[in-house]
Backbone bond lengths (Angstrom), bond angles and torsions (degrees), N, CA, C in turn:
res aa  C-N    CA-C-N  psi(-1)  N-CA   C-N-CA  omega(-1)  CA-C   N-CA-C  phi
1 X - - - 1.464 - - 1.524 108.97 -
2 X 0.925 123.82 120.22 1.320 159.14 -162.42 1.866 96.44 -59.59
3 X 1.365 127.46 -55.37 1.763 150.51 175.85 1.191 106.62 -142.28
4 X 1.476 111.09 153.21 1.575 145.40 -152.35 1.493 91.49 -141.66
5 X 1.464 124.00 72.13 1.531 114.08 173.46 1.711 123.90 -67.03
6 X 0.749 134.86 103.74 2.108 124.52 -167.54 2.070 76.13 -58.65
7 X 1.617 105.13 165.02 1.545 124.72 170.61 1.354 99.93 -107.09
8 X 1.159 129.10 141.12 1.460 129.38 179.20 1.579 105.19 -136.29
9 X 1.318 127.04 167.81 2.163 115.11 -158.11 1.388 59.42 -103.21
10 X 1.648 87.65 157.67 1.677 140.16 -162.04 1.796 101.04 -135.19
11 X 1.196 132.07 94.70 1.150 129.87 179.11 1.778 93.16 -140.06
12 X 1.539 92.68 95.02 1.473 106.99 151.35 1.273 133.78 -77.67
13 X 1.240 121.69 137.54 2.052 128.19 -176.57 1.563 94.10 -38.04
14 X 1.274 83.03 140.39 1.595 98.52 179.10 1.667 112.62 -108.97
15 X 1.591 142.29 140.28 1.551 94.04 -177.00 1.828 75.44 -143.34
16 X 1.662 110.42 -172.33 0.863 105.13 -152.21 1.871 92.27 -106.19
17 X 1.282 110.66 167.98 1.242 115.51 174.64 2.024 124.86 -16.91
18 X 1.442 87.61 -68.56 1.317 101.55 -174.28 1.476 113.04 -53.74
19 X 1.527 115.59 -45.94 1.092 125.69 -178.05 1.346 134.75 -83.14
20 X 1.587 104.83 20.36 1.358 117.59 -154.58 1.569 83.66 -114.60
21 X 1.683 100.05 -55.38 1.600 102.27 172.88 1.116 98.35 -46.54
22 X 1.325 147.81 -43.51 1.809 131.66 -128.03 1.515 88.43 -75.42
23 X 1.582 95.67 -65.32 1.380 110.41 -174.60 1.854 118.07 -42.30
24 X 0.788 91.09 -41.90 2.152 93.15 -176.64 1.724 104.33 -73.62
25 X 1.298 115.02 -29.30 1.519 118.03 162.71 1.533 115.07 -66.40
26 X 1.091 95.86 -33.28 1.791 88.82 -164.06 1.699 81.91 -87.77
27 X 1.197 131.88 -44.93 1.641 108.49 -179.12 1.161 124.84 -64.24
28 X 1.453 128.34 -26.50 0.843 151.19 -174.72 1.749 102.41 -63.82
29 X 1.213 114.70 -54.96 1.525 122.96 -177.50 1.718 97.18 -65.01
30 X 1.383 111.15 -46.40 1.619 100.42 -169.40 1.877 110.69 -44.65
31 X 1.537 85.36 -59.80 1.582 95.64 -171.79 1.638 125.34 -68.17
32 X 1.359 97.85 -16.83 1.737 102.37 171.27 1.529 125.55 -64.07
33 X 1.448 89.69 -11.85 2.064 116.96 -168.70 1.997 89.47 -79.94
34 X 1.176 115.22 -53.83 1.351 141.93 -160.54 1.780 91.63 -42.09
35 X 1.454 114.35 133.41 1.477 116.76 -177.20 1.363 105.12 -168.46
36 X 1.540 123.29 137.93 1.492 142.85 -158.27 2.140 90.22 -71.06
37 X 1.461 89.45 121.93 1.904 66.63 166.03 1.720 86.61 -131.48
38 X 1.681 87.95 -175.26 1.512 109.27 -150.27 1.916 94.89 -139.52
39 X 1.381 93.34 -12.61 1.990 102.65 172.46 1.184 102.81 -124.57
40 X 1.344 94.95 119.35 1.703 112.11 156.29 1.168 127.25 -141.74
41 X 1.102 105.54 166.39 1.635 122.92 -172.77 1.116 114.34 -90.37
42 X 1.484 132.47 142.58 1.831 142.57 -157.91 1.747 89.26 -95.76
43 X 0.997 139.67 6.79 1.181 135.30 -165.38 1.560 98.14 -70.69
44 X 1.007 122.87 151.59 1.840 131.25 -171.34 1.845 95.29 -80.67
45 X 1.159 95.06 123.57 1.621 93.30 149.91 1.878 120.34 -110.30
46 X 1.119 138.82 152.53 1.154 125.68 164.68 1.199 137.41 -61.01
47 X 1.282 112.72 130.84 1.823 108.41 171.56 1.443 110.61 -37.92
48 X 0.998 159.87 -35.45 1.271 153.28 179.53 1.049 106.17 -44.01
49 X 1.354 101.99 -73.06 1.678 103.29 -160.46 1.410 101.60 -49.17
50 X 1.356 143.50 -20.98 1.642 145.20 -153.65 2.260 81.89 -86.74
51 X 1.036 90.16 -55.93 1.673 99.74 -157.76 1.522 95.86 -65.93
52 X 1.552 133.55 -48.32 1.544 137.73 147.69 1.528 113.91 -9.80
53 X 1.437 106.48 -53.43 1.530 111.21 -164.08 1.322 101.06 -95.50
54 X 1.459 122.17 -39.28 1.831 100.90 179.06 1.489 108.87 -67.56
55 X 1.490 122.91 -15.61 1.397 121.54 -177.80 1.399 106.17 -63.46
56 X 1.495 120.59 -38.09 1.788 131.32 -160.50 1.479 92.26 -81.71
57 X 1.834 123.87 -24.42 1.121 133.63 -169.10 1.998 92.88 -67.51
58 X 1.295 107.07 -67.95 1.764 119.49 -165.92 1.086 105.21 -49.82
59 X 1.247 133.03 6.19 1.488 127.52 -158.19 1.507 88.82 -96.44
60 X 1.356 111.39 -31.63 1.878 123.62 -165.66 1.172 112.92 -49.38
61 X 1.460 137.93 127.52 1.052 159.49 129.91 1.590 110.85 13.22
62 X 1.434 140.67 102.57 1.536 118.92 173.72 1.738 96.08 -139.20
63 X 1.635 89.33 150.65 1.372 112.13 166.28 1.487 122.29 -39.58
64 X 1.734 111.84 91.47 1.888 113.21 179.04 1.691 91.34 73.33
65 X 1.690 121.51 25.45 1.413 121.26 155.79 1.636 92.78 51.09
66 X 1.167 134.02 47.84 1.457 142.02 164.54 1.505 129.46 -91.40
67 X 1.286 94.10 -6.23 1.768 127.29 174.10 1.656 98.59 30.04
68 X 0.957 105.09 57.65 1.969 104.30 164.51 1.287 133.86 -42.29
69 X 0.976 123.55 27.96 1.675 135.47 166.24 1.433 123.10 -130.85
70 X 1.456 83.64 150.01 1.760 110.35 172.30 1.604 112.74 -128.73
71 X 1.668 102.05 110.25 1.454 87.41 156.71 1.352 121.44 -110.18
72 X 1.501 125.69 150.38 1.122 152.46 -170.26 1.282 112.65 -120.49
73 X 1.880 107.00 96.42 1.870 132.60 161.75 1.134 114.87 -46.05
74 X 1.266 136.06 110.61 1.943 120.95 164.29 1.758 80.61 -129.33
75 X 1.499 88.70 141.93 1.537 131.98 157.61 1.486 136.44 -132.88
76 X 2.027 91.66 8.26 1.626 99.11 -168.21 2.099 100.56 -81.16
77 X 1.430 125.81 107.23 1.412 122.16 -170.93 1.650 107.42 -31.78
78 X 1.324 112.29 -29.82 1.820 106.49 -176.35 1.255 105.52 -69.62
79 X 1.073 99.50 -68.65 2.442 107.20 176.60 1.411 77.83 -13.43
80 X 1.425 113.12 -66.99 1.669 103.36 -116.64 2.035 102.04 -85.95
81 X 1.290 106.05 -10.96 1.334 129.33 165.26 1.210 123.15 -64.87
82 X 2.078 120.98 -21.53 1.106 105.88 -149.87 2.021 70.81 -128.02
83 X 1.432 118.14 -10.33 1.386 117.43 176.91 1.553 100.43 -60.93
84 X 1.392 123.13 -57.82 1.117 163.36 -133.24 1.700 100.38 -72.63
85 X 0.930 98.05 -64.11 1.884 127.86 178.34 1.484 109.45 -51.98
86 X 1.671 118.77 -58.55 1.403 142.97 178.02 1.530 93.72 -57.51
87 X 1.451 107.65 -80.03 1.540 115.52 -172.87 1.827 89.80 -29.15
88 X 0.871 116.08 -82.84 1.459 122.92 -161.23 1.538 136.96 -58.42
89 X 1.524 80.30 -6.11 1.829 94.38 162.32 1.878 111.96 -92.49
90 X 1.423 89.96 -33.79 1.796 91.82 170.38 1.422 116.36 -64.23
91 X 1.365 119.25 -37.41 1.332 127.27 -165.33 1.631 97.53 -78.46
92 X 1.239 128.26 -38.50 1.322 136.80 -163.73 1.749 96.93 -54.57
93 X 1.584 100.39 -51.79 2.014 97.09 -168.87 1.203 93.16 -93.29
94 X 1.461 131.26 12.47 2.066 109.54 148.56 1.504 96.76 -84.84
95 X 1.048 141.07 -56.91 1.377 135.68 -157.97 1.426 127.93 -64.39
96 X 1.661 94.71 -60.48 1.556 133.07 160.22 1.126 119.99 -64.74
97 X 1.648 128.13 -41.52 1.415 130.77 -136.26 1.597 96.45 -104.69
98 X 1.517 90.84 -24.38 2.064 85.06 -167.68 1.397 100.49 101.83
99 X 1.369 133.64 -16.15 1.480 111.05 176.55 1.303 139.72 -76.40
100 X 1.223 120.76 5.82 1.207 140.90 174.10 2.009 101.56 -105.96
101 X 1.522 84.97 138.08 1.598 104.20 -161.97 2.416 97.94 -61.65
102 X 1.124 98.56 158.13 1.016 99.65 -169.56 2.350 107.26 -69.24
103 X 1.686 82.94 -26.76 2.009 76.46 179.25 1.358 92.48 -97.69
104 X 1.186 144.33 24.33 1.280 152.52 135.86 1.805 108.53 -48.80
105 X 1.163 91.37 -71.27 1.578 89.95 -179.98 1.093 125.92 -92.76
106 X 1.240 119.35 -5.82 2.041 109.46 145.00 1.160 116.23 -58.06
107 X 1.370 127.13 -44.88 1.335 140.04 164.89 1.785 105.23 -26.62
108 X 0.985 122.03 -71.35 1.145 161.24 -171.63 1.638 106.28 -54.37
109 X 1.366 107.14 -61.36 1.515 115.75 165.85 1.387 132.11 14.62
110 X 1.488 88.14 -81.60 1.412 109.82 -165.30 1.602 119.03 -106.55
111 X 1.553 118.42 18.12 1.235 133.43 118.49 1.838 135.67 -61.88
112 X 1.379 101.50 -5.86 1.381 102.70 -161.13 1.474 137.90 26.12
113 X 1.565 112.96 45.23 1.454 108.64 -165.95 1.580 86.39 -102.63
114 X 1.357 101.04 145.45 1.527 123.81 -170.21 1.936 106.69 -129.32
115 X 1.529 120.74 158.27 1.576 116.95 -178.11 1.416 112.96 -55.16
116 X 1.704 121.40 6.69 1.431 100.77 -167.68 1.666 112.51 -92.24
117 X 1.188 145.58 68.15 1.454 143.47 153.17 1.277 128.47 -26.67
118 X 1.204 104.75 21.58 1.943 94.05 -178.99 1.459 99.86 -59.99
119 X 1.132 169.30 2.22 1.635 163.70 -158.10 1.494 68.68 -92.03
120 X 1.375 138.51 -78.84 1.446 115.66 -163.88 1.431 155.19 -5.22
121 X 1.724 81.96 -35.36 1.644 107.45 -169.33 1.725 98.31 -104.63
122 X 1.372 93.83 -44.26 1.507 100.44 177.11 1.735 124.70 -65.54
123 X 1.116 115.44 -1.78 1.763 106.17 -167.90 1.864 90.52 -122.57
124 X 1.498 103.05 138.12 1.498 103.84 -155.96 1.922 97.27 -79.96
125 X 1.308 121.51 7.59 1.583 103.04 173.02 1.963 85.15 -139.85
126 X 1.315 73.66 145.89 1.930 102.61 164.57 1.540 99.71 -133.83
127 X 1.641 95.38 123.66 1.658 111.90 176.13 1.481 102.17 -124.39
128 X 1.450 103.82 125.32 1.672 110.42 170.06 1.313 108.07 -114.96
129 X 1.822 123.64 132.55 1.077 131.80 -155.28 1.662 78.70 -113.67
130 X 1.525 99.77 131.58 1.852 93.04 175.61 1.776 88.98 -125.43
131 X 1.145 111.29 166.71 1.670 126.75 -161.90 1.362 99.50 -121.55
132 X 1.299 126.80 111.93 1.500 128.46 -175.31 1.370 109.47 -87.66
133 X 0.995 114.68 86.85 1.959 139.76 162.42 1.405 98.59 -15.56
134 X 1.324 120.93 -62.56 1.389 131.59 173.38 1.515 120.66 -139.06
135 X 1.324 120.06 179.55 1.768 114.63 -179.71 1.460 95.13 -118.08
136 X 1.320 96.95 171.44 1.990 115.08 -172.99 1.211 102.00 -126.64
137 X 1.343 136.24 130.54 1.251 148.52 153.09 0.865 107.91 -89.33
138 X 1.519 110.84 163.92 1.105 146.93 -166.12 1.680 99.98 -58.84
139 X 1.898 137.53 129.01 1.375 101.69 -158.63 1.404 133.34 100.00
140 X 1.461 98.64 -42.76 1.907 109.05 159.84 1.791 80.54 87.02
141 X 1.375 130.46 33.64 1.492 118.90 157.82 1.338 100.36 -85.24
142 X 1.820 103.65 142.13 1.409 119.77 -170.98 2.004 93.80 -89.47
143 X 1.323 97.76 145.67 1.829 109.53 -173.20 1.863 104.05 -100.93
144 X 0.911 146.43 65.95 1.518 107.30 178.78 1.466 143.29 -41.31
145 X 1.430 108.05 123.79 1.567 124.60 -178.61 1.644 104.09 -71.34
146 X 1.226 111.01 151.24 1.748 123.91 -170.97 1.548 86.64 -136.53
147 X 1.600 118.10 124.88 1.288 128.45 137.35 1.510 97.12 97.19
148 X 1.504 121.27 -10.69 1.612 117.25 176.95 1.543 121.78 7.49
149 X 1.337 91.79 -81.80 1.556 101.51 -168.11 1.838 110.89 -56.28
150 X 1.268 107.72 -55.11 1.787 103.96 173.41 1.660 102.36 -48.38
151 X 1.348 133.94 -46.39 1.190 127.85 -171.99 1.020 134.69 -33.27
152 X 1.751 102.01 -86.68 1.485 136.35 128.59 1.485 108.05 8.21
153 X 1.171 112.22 -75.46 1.531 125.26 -163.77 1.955 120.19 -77.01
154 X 1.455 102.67 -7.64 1.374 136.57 -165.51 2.176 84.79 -91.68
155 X 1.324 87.39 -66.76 1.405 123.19 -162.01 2.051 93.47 -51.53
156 X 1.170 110.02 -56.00 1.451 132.79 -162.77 1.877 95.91 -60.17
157 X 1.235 104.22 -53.97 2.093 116.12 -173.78 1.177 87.17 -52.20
158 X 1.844 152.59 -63.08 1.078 136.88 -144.79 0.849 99.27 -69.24
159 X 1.101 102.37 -60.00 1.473 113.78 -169.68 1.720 122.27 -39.41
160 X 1.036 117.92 -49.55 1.517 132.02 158.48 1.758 120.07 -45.38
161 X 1.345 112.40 -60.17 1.255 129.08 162.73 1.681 115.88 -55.03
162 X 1.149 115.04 -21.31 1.247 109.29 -171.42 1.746 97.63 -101.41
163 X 1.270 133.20 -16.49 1.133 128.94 135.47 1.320 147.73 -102.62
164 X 1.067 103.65 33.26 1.437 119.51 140.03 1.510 115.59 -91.35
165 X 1.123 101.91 -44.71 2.109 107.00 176.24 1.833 105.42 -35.82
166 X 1.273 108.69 -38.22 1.396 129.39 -164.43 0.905 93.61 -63.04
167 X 1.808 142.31 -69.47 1.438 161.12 -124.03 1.565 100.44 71.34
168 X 1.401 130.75 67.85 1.170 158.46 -177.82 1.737 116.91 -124.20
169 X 0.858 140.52 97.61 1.672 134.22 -175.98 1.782 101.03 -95.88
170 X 1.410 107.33 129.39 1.421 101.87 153.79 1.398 107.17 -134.04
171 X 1.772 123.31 -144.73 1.096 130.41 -114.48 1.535 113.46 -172.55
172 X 1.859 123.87 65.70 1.587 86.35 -167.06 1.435 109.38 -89.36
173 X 1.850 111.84 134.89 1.376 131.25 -167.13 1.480 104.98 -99.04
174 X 0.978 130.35 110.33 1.135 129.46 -163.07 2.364 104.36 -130.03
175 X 1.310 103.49 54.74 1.353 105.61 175.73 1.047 103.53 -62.89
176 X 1.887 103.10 154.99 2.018 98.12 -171.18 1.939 77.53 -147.50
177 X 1.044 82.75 141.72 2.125 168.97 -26.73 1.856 92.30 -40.98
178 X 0.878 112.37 175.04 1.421 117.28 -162.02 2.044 101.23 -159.79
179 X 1.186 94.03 20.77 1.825 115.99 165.11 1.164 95.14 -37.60
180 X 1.484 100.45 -73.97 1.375 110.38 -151.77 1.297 132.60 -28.36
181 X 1.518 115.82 -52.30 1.494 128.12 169.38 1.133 94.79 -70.33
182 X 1.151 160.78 -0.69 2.075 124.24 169.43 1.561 87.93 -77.04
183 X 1.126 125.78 -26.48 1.662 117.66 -159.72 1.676 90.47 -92.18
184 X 1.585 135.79 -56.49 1.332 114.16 -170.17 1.313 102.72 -68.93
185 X 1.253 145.92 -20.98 1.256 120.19 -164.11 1.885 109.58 -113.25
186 X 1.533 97.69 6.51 1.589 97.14 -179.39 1.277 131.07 74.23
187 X 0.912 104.21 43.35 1.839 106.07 -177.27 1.264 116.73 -127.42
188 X 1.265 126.69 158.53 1.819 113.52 -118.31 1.616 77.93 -121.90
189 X 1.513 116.62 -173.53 1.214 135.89 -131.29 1.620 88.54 -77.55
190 X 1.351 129.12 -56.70 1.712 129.27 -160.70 1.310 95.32 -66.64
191 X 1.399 144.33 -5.65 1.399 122.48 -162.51 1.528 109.93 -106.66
192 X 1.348 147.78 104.91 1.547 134.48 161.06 1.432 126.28 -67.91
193 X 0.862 112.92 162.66 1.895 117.56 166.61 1.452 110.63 -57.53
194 X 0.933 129.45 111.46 1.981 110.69 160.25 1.476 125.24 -112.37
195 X 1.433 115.22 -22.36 1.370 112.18 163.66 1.872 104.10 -162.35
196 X 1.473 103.92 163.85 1.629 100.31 -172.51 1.058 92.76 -132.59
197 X 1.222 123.78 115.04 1.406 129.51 177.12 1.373 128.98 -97.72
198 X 1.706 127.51 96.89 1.500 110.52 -167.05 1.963 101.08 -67.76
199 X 1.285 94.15 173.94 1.647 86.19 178.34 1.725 87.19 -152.38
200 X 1.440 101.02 152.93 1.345 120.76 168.24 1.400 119.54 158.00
201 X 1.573 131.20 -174.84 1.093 104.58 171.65 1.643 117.08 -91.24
202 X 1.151 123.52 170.46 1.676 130.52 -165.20 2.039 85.69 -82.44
203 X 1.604 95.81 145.14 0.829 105.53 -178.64 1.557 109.17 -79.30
204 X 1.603 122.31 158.40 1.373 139.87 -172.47 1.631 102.64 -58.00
205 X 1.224 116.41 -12.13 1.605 102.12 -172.70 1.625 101.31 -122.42
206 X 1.514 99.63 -4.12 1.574 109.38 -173.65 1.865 119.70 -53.07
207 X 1.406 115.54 119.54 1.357 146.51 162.69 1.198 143.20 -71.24
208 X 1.417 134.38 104.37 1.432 113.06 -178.81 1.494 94.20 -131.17
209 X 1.792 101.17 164.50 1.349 83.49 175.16 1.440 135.31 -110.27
210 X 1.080 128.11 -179.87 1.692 146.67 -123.59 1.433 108.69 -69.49
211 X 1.381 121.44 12.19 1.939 133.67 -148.26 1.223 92.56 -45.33
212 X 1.743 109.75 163.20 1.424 112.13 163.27 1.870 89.18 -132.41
213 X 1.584 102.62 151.39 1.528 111.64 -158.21 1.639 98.95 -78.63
214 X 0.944 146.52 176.95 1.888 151.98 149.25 1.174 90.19 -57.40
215 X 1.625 113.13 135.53 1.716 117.32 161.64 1.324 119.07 -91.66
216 X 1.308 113.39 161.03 1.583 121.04 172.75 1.473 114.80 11.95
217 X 1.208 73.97 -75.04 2.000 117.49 -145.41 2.289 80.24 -58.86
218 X 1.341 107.41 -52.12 1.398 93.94 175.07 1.419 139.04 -51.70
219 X 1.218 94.96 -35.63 1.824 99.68 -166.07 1.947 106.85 -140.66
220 X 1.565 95.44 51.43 1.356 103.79 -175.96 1.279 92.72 -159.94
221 X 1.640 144.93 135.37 1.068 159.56 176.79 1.650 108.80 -144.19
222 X 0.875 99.86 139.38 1.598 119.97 -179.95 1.193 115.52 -115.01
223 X 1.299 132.66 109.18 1.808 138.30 -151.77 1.224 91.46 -105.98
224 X 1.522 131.89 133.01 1.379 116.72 162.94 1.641 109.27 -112.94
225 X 1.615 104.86 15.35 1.331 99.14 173.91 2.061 104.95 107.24
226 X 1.160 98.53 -33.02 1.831 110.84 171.33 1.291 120.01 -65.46
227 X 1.045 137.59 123.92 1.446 133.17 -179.85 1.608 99.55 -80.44
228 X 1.560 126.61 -55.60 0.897 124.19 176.16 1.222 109.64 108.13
229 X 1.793 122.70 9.96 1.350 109.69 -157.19 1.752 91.28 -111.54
230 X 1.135 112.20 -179.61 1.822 115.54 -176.79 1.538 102.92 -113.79
């Protein structure tokens, strides 16, 4: 066996009805504010808050608790010049190139996001979340990972939420093929790209547009066990 976890009692706050709602409303309002931006401001934020949020990140749920991620902080202006450039030569032949499917970019439309990424250069942290395919022991023995991608992606929401909690806006950037960063940022064979997150605060004139979310009634079902069929 691979870990020997000891069990220790688990007694989470308990609260009462009313206050259970209060609480899921009032989070509920925080995170409804929460929105992808594309303007930001060069203004410095602190490393903390970066190390704050991958901490809210580890908390995530993973397959055999194997926590398959690495994120990787750059603030050096070159990294983020030479991220920037790559990103934007890939993005150029989805947009430009034709490689992106044609209901791809209707899809796409009426976001108006186009290959230009300069926010890259402009927002003082770039975080790349890479997804460890597998783990390395001590020895170069290969580990198998269980559930990666749900992980990862488990791992990624806190992480987001936990800067926004801040008053922090980011961005998940997801250019494809997304090579590029294992090679600028050095990270060895088990690890892939899974999302690049610029981070900073949204700039003073910064815009997004006007979305309205799916309601309830869409993406909430209540099973009572009836199929309902004849």
């Amino acid at each position: 066996m691979e870990h020997q976890y000891p069990f220790v009692p688990y007694r989470p706050e308990r609260f009462e009805a009313d206050e259970m709602i209060k609480r899921g409303e009032e989070f509920h309002a925080l995170v409804d504010r929460r929105r992808s931006v594309r303007f930001f401001s060069d203004e410095p934020v602190p490393y903390r808050c970066v190390e704050l949020a991958v901490r809210a990140a580890n908390t995530a749920p993973s397959g055999a608790h194997q926590q398959p991620w690495k994120f990787v902080a750059i603030s050096d202006p070159e990294t983020k010049r030479r991220i920037r450039e790559a990103a934007e030569l890939e993005e150029r032949q989805n947009y430009e190139g034709g490689r992106l499917p044609q209901e791809w970019r209707e899809a796409l439309a009426p976001l108006e996001t186009t290959s230009d990424k300069g926010y890259l250069e402009v927002v003082p942290w770039l975080v790349v979340c890479f997804a460890e395919k597998y783990g390395v022991r001590p020895g170069g023995r290969k580990v198998k990972h269980y559930y990666v991608n749900e992980s990862v992606g488990i791992a990624c929401g806190l992480f987001i939420t936990a800067l926004h909690a801040m008053g922090l806006s980011t961005l998940t950037h997801t250019p494809n093929p997304m090579a590029f960063l294992t090679e600028i940022c050095g990270r060895p064979a088990n690890e892939r790209p899974y999302i690049l997150f610029p981070i900073g605060y949204a700039a003073p004139d910064a815009e997004v547009p006007d979305l309205a979310r799916k309601p309830l009634a869409e993406t909430l079902v209540r099973f009572d066990g009836k199929l309902g069929l004849s």
